[in-house]
C-alpha positions as CSV (number, residue, x, y, z in Angstrom):
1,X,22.5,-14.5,58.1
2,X,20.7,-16.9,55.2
3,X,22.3,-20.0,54.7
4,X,23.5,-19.1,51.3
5,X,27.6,-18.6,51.2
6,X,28.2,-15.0,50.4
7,X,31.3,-14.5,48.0
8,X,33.1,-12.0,47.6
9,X,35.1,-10.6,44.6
10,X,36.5,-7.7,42.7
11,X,34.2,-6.6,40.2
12,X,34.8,-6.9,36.2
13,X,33.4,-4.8,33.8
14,X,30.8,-7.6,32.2
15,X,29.4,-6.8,36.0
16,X,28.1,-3.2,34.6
17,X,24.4,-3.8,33.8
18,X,24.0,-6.4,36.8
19,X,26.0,-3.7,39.0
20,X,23.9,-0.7,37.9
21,X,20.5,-2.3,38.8
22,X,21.3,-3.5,41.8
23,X,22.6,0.3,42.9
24,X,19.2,1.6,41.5
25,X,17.6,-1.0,43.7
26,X,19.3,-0.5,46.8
27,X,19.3,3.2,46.8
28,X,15.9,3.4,45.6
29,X,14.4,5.7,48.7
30,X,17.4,8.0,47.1
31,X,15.5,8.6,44.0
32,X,13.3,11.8,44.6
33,X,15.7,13.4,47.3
34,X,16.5,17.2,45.8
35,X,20.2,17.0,45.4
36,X,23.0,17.1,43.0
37,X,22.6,14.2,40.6
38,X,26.1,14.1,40.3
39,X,26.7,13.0,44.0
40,X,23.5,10.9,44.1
41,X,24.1,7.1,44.3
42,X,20.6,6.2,42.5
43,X,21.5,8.6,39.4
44,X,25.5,6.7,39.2
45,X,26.4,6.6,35.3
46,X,27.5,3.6,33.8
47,X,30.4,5.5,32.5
48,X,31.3,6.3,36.3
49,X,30.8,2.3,37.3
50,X,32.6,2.0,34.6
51,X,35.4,4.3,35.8
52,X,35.5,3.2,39.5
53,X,35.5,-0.5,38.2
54,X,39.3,0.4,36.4
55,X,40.5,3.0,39.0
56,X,43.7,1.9,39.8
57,X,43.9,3.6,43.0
58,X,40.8,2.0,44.6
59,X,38.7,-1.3,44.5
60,X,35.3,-2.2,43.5
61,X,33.9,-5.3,45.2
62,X,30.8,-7.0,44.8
63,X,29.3,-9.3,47.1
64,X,27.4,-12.3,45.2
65,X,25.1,-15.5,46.3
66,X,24.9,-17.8,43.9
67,X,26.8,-15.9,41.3
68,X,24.0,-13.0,41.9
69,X,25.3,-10.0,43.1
70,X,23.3,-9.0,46.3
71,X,25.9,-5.9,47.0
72,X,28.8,-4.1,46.6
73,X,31.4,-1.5,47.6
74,X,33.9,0.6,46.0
75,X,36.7,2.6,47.7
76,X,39.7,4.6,46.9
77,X,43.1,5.7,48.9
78,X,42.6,9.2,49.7
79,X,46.4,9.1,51.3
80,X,48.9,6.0,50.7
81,X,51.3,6.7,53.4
82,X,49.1,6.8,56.3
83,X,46.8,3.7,54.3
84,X,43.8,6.4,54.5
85,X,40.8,5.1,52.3
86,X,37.1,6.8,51.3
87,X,34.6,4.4,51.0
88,X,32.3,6.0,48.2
89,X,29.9,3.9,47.5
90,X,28.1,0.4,49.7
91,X,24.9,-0.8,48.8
92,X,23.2,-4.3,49.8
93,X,19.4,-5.1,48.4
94,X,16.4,-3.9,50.3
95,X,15.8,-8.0,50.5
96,X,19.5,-9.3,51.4
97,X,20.0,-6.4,54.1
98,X,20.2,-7.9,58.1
99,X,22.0,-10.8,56.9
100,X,25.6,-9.8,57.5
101,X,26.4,-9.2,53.9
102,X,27.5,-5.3,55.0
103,X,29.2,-6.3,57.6
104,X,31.0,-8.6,55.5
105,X,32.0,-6.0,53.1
106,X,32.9,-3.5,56.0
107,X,35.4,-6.3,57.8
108,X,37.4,-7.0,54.6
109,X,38.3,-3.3,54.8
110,X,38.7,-3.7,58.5
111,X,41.1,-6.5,58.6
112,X,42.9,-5.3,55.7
113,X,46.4,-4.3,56.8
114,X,46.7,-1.9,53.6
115,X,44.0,0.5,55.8
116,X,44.6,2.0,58.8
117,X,41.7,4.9,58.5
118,X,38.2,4.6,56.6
119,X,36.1,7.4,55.7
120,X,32.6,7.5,54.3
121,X,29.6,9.9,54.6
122,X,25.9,9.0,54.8
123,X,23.3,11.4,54.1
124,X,21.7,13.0,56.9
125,X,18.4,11.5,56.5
126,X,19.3,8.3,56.4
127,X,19.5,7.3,60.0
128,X,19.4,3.8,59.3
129,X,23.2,3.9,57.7
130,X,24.1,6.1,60.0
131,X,23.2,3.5,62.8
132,X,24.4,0.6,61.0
133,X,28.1,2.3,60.9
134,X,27.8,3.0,64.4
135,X,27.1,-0.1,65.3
136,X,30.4,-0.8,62.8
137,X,32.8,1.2,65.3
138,X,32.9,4.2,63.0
139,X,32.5,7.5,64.5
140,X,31.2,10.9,63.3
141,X,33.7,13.0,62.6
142,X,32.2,15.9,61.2
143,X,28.6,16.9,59.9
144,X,28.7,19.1,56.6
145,X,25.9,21.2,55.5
146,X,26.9,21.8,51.7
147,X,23.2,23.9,51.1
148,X,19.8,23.5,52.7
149,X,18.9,20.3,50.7
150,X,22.6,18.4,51.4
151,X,23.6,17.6,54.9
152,X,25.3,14.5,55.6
153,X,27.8,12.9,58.1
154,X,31.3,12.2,57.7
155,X,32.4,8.9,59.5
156,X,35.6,7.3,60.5
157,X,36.9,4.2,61.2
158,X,40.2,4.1,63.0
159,X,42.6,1.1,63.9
């Protein structure tokens, strides 16, 4: 890890520009894939930041070194009762990745006593997320095949 202190905070909406280039950054291998805008991380709206950023039912976090945000993660309870959460979107830049700053975003969701089950998928070609969540303690729990084009892996996390 770098020996700048990474913070981490909930995100506001004057984050919305700064926010939306650093997705387009981080999910820039995302850019040509052949599926559904609508689910693709590089093509996210600002309307939709702007939506998660408010959701009252889930959290948008950003991770930021020296005020400049470096990465982020939003989630939302998919079930209160049994504290059941989908993680929907984390990103970190290309640059800042293998310092812990993933990690860092992962364990405040781990140690959070308001979750008791994470879920989040990770496109099938991208084996690198799909090790880095391993290597997390999620497992796969399922792997969907939507059409030819979208296949991706549904993980878990369980306390």
């Amino acid at each position: 890890m770098s020996n700048l202190e990474v913070i981490i905070e909930k995100a506001i909406l004057k984050d919305l520009d700064e926010i939306q280039k650093v997705i387009k950054e981080a999910f820039k291998k995302y850019q040509d894939l052949e599926i559904d805008k609508d689910i693709n991380p590089f093509y996210l709206t600002k309307e939709r930041l702007k939506f998660n950023i408010s959701y009252l039912e889930g959290e948008f976090l950003l991770a930021k070194i020296d005020s400049r945000i470096v990465g982020g993660l939003f989630y939302y309870y998919v079930d209160y009762l049994n504290k059941r959460i989908h993680v929907d979107q984390i990103f970190v830049l290309p640059k800042e990745q293998k310092q812990g700053i993933g990690t860092k975003l992962i364990n405040i969701l781990k140690n959070d006593e308001k979750v008791k089950e994470i879920y989040l998928d990770v496109i099938d070609f991208d084996k690198d997320n799909l090790n880095f969540y391993l290597h997390q303690g999620f497992n796969i729990d399922e792997y969907i095949v939507e059409n030819d084009k979208e296949k991706y892996y549904l993980l878990c996390y369980k306390k």
